[in-house]
KEVEX-438370 format. One record per residue (C-alpha): residue number from 1; x, y, z. Coordinates in pm, 1 decimal. Last residue first. Example, Ala and Ser with C-alpha at 12.3 -4.5 7.8 and 13.67 -1.06 7.14 Angstrom:
# residues 2
+-----+----------+----------+----------+
| num |       xx |       yy |       zz |
+-----+----------+----------+----------+
|   2 |   1367.0 |   -106.0 |    714.0 |
|   1 |   1230.0 |   -450.0 |    780.0 |
+-----+----------+----------+----------+
# end
This chain:
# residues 116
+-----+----------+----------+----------+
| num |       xx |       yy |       zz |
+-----+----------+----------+----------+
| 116 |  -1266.2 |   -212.7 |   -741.4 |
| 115 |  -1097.4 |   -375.3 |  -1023.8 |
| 114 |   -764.4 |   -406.7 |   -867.5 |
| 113 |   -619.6 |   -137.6 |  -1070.0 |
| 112 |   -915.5 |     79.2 |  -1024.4 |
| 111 |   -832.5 |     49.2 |   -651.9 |
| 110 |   -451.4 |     86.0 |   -745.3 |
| 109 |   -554.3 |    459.0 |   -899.7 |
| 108 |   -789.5 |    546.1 |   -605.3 |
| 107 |   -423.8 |    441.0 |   -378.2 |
| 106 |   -232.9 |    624.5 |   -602.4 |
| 105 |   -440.7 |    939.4 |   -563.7 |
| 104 |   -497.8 |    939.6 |   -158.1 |
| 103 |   -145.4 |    922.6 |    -71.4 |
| 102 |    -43.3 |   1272.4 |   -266.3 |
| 101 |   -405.2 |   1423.3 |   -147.2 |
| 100 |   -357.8 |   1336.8 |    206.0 |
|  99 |     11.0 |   1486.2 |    210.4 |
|  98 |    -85.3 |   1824.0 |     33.2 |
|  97 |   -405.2 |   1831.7 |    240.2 |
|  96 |   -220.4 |   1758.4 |    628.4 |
|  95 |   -169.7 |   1446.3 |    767.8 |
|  94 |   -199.9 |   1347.2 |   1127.7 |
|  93 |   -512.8 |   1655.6 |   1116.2 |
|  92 |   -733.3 |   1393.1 |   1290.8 |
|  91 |   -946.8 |   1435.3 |    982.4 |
|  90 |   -602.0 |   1343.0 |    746.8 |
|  89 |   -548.7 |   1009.9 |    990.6 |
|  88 |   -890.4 |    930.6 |    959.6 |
|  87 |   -937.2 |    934.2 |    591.8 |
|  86 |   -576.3 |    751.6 |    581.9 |
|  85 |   -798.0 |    511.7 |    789.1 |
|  84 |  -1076.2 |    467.3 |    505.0 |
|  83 |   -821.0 |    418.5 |    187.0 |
|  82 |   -592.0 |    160.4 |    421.3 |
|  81 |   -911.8 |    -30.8 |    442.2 |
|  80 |  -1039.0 |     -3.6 |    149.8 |
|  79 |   -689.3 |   -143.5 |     16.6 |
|  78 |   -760.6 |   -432.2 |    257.1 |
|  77 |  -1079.8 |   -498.2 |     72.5 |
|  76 |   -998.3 |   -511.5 |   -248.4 |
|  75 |   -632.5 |   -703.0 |   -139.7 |
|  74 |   -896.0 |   -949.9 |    -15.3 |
|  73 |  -1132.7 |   -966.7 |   -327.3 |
|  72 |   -753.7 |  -1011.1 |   -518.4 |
|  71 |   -714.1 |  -1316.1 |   -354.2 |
|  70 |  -1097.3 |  -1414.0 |   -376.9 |
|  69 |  -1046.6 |  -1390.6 |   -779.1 |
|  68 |   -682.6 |  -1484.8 |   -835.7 |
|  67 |   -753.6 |  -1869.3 |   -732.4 |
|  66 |   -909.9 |  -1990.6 |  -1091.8 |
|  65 |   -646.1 |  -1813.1 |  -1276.7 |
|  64 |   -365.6 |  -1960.0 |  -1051.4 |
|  63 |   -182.1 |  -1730.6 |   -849.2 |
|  62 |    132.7 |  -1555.1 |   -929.6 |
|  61 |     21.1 |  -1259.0 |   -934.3 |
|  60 |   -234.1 |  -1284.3 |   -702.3 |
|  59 |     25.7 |  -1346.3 |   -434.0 |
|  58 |    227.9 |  -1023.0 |   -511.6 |
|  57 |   -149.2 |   -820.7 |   -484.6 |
|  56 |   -231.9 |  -1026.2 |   -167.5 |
|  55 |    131.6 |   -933.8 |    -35.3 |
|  54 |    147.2 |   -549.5 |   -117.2 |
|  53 |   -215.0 |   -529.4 |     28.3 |
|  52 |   -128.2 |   -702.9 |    323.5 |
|  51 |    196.9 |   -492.9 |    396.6 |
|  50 |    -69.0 |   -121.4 |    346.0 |
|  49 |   -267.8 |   -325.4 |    599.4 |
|  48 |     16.2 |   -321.1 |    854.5 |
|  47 |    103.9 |     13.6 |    759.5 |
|  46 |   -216.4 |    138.7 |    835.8 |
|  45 |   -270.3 |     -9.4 |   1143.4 |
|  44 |    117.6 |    147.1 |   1243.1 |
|  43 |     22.9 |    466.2 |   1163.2 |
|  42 |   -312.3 |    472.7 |   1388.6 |
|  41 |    -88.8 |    378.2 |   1688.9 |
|  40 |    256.4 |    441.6 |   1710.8 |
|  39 |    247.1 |    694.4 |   1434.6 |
|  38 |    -35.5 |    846.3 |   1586.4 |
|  37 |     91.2 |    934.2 |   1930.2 |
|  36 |    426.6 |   1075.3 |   1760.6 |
|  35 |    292.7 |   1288.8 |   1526.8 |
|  34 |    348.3 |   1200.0 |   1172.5 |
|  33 |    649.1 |   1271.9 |   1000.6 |
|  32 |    797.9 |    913.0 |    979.9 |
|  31 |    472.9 |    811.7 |    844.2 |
|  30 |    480.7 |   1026.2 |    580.2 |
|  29 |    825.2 |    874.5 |    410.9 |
|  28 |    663.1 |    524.5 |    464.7 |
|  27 |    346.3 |    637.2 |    291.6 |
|  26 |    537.5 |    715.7 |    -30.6 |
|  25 |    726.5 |    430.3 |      3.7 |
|  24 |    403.8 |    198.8 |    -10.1 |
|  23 |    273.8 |    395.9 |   -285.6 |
|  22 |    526.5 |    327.0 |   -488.3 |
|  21 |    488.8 |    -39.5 |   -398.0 |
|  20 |    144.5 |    -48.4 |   -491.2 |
|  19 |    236.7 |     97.4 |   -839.7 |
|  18 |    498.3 |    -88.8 |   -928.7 |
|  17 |    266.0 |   -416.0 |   -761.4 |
|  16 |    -25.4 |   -274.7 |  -1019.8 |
|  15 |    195.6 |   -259.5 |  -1283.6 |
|  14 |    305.7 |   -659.7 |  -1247.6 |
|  13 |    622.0 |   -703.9 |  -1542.0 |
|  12 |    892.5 |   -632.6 |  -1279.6 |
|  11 |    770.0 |   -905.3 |  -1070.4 |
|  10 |   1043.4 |   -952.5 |   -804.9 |
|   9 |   1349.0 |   -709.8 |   -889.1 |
|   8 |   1719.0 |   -950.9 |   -854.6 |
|   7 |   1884.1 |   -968.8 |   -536.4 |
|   6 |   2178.7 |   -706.5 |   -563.9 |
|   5 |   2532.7 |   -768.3 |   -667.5 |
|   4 |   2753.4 |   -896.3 |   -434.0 |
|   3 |   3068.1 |   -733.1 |   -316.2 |
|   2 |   3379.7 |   -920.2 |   -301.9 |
|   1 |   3640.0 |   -858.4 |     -8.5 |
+-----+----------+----------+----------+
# end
């Protein structure tokens, strides 16, 4: 039986999808530890918009100059988004200081990143 080698990386050269995507797997290991009523509720709105944010950043980069601009307005907004219901999460005590604080400085950096 051959093996295959792995699909190659997508966008190497973006920073801001590096960055967006480490940030992504950071809040995938901390959603598997949060309680039970959250994860299934709260947790899953914010992975859905973390997803949006990974796609409108992918999709920007390989827009056209004239069509980055309301593409990355959008992955503006649903980064906000993510930003304001991690808030929640960490004031419903779903994530505790250390946790908030390790989520909440990639996604200020990515926010910069974006222009925001």
């Amino acid at each position: 039986m051959a093996f295959k080698s792995p699909p190659p990386q997508l966008s190497p050269s973006l920073p801001i999808l590096q960055k967006a995507s480490g940030a992504y797997k950071l809040w995938h290991e901390t959603l598997q530890h949060f309680p039970r009523l959250e994860r299934f509720t709260l947790g899953v709105k914010i992975d859905g918009l973390f997803s949006e944010v990974l796609e409108y950043i992918l999709l920007a980069g390989y827009s056209a100059k004239t069509q980055k601009l309301p593409i990355v307005q959008r992955a503006t907004t649903k980064l906000d988004s993510v930003k304001f219901f991690v808030h929640i999460a960490w004031e419903l005590k779903a994530l505790d200081n250390n946790k908030y604080i390790r989520l909440s400085e990639p996604l200020t950096e990515i926010g910069r990143m974006l222009g925001g």
